[in-house]
N, C-alpha and C positions, 0 to 999 in steps of 0.2 A: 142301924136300919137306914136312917139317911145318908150313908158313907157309899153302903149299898145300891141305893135307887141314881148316885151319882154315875159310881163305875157303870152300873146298869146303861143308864143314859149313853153314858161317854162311848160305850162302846157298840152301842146301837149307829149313832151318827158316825162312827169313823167305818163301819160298816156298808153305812148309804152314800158315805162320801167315797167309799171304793165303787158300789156297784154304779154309781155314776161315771164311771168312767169308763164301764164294758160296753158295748156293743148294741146299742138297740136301735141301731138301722134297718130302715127296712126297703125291699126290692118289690117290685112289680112288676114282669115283661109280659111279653107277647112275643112269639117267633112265629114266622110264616111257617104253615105246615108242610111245604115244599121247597124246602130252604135245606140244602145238605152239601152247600160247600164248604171246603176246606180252607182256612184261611191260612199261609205261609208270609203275607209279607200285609199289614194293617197300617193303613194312615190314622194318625188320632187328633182331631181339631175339635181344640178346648175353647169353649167361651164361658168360663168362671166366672167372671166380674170379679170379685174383691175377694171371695168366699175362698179361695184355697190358692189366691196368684202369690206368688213368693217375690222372688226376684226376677221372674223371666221377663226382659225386654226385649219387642222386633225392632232393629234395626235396620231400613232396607229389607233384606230379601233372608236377613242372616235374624236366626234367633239364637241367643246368649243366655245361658245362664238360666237352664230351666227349669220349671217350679219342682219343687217335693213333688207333686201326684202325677207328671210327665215322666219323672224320673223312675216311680218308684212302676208306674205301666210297664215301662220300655225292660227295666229288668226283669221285670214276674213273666212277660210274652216271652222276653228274648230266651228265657232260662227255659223256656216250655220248646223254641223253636220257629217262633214265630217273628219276623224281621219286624219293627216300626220306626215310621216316621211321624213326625209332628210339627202341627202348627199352633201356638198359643194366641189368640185373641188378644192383644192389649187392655187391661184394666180397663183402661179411660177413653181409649182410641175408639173413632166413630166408624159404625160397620162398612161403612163406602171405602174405609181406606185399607182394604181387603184387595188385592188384585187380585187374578187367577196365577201369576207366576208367581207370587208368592209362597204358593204351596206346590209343594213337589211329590206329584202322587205318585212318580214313578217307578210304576209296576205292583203299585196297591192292588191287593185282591178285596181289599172293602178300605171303607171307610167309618170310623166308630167318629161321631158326633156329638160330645157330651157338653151341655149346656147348663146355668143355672137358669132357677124358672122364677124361684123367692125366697124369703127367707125373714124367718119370726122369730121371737122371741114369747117367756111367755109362762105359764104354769108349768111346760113340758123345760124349759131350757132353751137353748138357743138351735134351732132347726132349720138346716136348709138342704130345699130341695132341688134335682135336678131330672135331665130326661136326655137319656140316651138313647141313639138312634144307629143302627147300622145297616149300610147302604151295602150291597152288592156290585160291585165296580161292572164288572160283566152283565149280568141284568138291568144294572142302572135302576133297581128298585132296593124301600127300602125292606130290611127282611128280619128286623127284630128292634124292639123299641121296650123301653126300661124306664120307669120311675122311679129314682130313689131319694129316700128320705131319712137323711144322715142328719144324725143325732149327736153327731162327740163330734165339739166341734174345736176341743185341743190335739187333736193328734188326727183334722179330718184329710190329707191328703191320704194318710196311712188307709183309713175306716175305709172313703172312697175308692182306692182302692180294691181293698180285699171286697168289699161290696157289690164292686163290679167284675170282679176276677171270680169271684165264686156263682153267681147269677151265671156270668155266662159258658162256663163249665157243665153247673147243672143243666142248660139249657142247647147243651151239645156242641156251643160254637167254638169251643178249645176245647182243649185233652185235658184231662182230669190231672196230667202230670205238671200245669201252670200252675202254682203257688205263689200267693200276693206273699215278697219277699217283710222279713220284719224289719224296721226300723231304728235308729238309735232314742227316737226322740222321748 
């Protein structure tokens, strides 16, 4: 009977130590109700902080070496048809040492803005949140804003990702044929 209530046990917690590891991020947007363009060519400037920077360094005008969640954007848009470029924020680097030529919007049709806001620990696990923002390059307004609050925070370039890649699908800004690509990790 006690041999019983072990296995029991045992296999309860390797249970919760899987579903700990699915998906329970969650999304929030808002899209202007007169917002029906088409995007072909998207800039993407990340300001992470620490929360998902890998190894991308700016050097100059040149960025090197770009993080998991730039990398894993640029594939899931490009595979849908949609061109991007990007600018990653430095970790540590202080917001003044941003020029404007640093970023190359050239011939963006928006600009998607993804930001960290905070990030907790806690009863829930380790939680952090962010807030995306996309600009209409042409209107020069912004035309859909997103709150997400990413939960898995071993595999979060991936989660962030698919997070944002499906919100903004549902929310008609891509074609339902982008797919956040899978990952090795």
């Amino acid at each position: 009977m006690f041999l019983g209530n072990i296995k029991a046990a045992i296999a309860v917690a390797v249970l919760l130590s899987v579903c700990a590891c699915t998906s329970s991020s969650t999304v929030e947007s808002n899209k202007s109700a007169d917002y029906n363009g088409s995007i072909k060519k998207l800039f993407l400037f990340t300001n992470l902080g620490k929360t998902l920077y890998s190894q991308s360094v700016v050097e100059s005008t040149q960025e090197t070496d770009p993080a998991a969640f730039v990398a894993l954007m640029r594939s899931s848009l490009e595979s849908c048809g949609i061109a991007m470029d990007s600018f990653a924020r430095p970790a540590d680097g202080p917001a003044h040492n941003i020029l404007p030529q640093h970023i190359p919007l050239q011939g963006a049709d928006a600009i998607l803005e993804i930001s960290w806001t905070r990030e907790r620990t806690g009863g829930q696990g380790h939680i952090t949140d962010y807030l995306a923002s996309l600009l209409d390059v042409q209107s020069k307004t912004v035309v859909w804003k997103a709150t997400i609050e990413l939960k898995q925070h071993f595999k979060a370039p991936e989660e962030l990702t698919n997070a944002l890649i499906n919100r903004m699908k549902r929310d008609g800004l891509i074609g339902a044929n982008c797919v956040p690509p899978k990952s090795d990790w």
